[in-house]
N, C-alpha and C positions, 0 to 999 in steps of 0.2 A: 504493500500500500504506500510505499515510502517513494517507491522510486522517480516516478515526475518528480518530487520536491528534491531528492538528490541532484538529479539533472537539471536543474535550475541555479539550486542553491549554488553547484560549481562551476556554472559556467560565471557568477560572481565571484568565485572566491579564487580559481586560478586565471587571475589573468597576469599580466608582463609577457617579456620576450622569452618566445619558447627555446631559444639555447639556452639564458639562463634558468628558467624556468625549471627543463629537464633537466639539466646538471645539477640544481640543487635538489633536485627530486632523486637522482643517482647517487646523493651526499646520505641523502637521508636514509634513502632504503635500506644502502649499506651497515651505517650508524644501527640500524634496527637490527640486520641482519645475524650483526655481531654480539647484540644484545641478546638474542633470545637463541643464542647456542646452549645448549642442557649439556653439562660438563661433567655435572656432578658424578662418584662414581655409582652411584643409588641411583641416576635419573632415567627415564623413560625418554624417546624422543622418535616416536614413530607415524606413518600416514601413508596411507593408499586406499585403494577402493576394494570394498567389502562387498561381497552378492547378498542383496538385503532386498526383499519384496521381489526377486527376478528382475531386478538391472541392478547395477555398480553404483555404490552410495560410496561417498567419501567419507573416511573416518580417519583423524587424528586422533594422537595420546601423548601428551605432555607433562612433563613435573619431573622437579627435582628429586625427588625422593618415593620409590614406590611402593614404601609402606603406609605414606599418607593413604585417607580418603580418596576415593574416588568420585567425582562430580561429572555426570551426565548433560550436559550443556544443550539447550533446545532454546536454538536463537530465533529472531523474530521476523517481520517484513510484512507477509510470506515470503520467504525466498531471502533472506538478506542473513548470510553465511557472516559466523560472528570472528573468522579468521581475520580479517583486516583488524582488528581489534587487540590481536594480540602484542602489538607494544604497548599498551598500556596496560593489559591486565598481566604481563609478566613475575608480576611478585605473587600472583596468587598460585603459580605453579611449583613457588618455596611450600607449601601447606597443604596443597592440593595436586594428586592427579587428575590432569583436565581431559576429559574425552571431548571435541568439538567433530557435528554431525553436520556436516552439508545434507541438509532433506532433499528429499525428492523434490525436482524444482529450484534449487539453491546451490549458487555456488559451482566447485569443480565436477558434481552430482551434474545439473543442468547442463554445462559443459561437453562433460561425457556422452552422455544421453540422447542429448539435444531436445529443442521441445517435443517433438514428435515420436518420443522415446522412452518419456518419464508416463507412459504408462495408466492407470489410472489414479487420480489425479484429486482425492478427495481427503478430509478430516480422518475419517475412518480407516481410510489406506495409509496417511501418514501413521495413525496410532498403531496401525499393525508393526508399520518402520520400525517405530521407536523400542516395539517391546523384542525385537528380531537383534535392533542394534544393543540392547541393552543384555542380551543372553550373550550376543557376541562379547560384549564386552566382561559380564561375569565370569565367560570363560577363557579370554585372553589375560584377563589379571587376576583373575583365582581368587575373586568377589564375590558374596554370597550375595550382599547388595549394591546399590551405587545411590547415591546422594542428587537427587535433581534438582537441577539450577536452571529457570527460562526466564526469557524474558520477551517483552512485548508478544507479539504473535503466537512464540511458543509457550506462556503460559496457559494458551485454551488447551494445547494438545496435551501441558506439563498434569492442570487439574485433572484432567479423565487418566491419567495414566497413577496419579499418586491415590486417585480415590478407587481405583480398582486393581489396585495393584501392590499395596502394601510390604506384601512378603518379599518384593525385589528393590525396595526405593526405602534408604534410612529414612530420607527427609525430604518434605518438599521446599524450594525456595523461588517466589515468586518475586522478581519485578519489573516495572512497569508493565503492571499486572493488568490483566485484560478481564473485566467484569461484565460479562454478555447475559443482560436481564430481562430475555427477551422483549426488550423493546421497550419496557416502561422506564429503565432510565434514561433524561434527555439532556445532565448537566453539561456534557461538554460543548454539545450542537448548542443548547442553550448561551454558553460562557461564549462561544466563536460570534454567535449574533451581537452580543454586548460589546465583547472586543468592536467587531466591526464597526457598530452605531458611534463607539465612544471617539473611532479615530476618522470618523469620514470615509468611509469604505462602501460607499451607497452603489458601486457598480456589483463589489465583491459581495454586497449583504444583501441585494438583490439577486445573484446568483445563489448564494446559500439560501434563503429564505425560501425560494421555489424548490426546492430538493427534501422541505418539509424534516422534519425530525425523525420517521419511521425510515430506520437505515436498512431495511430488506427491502424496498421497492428502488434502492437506490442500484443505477448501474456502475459498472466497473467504471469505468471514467469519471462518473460524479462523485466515489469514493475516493479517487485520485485527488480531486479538486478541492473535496472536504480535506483532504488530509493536510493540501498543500496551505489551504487558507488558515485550519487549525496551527500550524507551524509557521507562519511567515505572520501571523499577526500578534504571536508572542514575541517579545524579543529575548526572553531566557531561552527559546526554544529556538530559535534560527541561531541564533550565537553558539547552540550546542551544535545544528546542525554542519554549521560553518566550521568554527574548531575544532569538536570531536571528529562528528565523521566525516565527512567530505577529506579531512585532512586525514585522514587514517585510511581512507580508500587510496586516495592521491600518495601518501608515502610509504602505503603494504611492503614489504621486502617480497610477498609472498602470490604479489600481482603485478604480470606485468602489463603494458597500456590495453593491447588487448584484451587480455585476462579480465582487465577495468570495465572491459565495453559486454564482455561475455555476464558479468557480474550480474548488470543492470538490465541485460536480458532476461535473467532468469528472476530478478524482481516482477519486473513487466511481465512477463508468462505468469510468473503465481500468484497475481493480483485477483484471479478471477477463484482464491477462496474463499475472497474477503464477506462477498454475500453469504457464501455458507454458514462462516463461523458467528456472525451475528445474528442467527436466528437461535442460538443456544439459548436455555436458560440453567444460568449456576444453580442457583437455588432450587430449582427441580431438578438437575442432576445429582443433586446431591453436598450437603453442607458439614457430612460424619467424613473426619479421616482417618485412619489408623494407625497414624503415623506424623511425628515432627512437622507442624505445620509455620512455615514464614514470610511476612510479606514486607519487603525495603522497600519503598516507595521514592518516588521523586517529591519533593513536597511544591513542587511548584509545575508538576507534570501537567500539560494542559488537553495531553492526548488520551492517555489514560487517566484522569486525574482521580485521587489518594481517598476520596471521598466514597464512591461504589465500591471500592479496593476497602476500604477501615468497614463499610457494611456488612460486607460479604465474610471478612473475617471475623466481626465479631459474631457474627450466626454461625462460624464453626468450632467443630467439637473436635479435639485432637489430644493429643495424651499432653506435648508440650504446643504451644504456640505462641507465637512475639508478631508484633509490628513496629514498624520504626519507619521513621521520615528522614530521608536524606536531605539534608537542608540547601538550598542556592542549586537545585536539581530540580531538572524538568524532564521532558521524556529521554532515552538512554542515561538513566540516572546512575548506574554503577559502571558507565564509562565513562562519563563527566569524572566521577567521583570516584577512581575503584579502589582508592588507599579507604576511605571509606567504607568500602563495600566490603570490603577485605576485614576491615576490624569488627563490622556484624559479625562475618561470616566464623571469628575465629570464636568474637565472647558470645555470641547468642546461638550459632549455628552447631561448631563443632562439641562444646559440652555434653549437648543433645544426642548426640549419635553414642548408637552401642558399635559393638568390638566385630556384629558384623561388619562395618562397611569397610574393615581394614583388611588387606588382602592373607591370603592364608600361609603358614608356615611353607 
């Protein structure tokens, strides 16, 4: 759903002359490249593509030390592969081993595949993915369980996976959590109309205004245009889109310019779950977990905002459960923030976990 507002956001945010341009883009990637070498003599450092649903899913596995946790990683978009990402969350792979899953549709997945190859192409089929990728991974690291971590997008597929699935998942960890009620909640489509009135936006509020609050009747392109309006009319939210990601696509050690243009395709292809997954409803799926339930939030997320996210948790039932707000954080709040995210994850998250999720003798 992101991807128009990517393609916008950057054609703002790189411009000058493209010799220098690409040569300090060659500066950086490098700089990265060298950064996130796994040395350690304990560390994990592996990736290729796994036969997962009957085609080639890409699967990494990272971290320093492989008696840590393991964390199952279900990134967002649809389609937006949380690899470019990894210079910044680097320190969490001192504490954590990281699995990171290009889904079907996302990433070097989409790549491989190509559109006409990823198969079928639904909610339902990604959740079979996930519990395919998560066996592979219990048996590549001699884990009873693995610890889930999603965020934006991959918290609809993260909820149905921790509420029925318990005996394979320590913990669940949601952010930029996605609260899909079917349909009665309207704060943020509400919050985007106010933005707009408040700044003169009568071309852009007149566009949102006819596209109505009920987001199932809305097509793939008007979710595009909500998304971008939702994001460009925050300024915490375009600044993150500006600095975090757009600069973190642009300086990947692990994309090259191609690579970049293949990315945004496979956003653009898995834009068309976006109707699916908002006709859910949480609360009739289900609000008992059986397990470690947590939600970090952006406190100033205006995509997913912390408010249907603090509802939703307080109606659950879990053996532990926490919430907390990332402060000066709007949506991708634990990549704005991930020294932050890192210090939940270490005093709230890992306390919580039993002796399965560490790998076996």
């Amino acid at each position: 759903m992101l991807g128009s507002i990517l393609t916008a956001t950057a054609a703002t945010v790189l411009v000058g002359p493209a010799a220098g341009l690409l040569g300090y883009r060659q500066l950086k990637r490098a700089a990265h490249a060298k950064r996130l070498r796994i040395t350690a003599p304990g560390g994990i450092e592996e990736s290729g593509f796994v036969r997962i649903g009957g085609i080639d899913q890409w699967v990494s596995v990272r971290g320093d030390d492989r008696r840590n946790p393991v964390i199952l990683e279900l990134h967002g978009g649809p389609g937006a592969a949380n690899h470019v990402f990894l210079p910044r969350t680097r320190a969490w792979e001192r504490h954590f081993t990281i699995v990171r899953w290009d889904m079907r549709g996302a990433g070097r997945t989409f790549v491989r595949n190509g559109a006409d190859g990823q198969g079928e192409f639904t909610l339902d089929r990604l959740h079979r993915d996930a519990l395919e990728v998560t066996e592979h991974v219990r048996t590549r690291l001699g884990v009873p369980k693995v610890l889930l971590v999603a965020n934006s997008f991959g918290t609809v597929l993260g909820l149905r996976l921790a509420r029925s699935h318990p005996e394979l998942y320590s913990a669940y960890v949601g952010t930029d959590q996605n609260i899909a009620g079917g349909g009665r909640d309207t704060s943020a489509y509400d919050a985007l109309l106010e933005r707009l009135r408040r700044t003169g936006k009568r071309k852009e509020l007149a566009g949102a205004t006819s596209m109505g609050p009920d987001r199932s009747t809305w097509t793939t392109r008007q979710w595009s245009t909500y998304n971008k309006l939702v994001i460009t009319s925050d300024p915490l939210s375009y600044d993150t889109m500006k600095t975090v990601v757009v600069r973190s696509l642009w300086f990947s050690p692990q994309h090259t310019l191609r690579g970049l243009g293949a990315y945004m395709k496979g956003m653009t292809f898995s834009e068309q779950l976006a109707p699916e997954a908002v006709t859910i409803d949480e609360w009739r799926e289900g609000t008992t977990f059986a397990l470690p339930f947590f939600v970090f939030q952006g406190a100033r997320d205006v995509l997913t905002p912390p408010g249907p996210a603090r509802r939703f948790f307080d109606d659950v039932e879990a053996p532990v459960k926490d919430f907390a707000l990332i402060p000066d954080a709007s949506h991708f709040a634990s990549f704005r923030h991930p020294e932050t995210f890192l210090d939940l994850m270490l005093t709230k998250v890992r306390p919580a976990l039993d002796d399965e999720t560490a790998p076996r003798p």
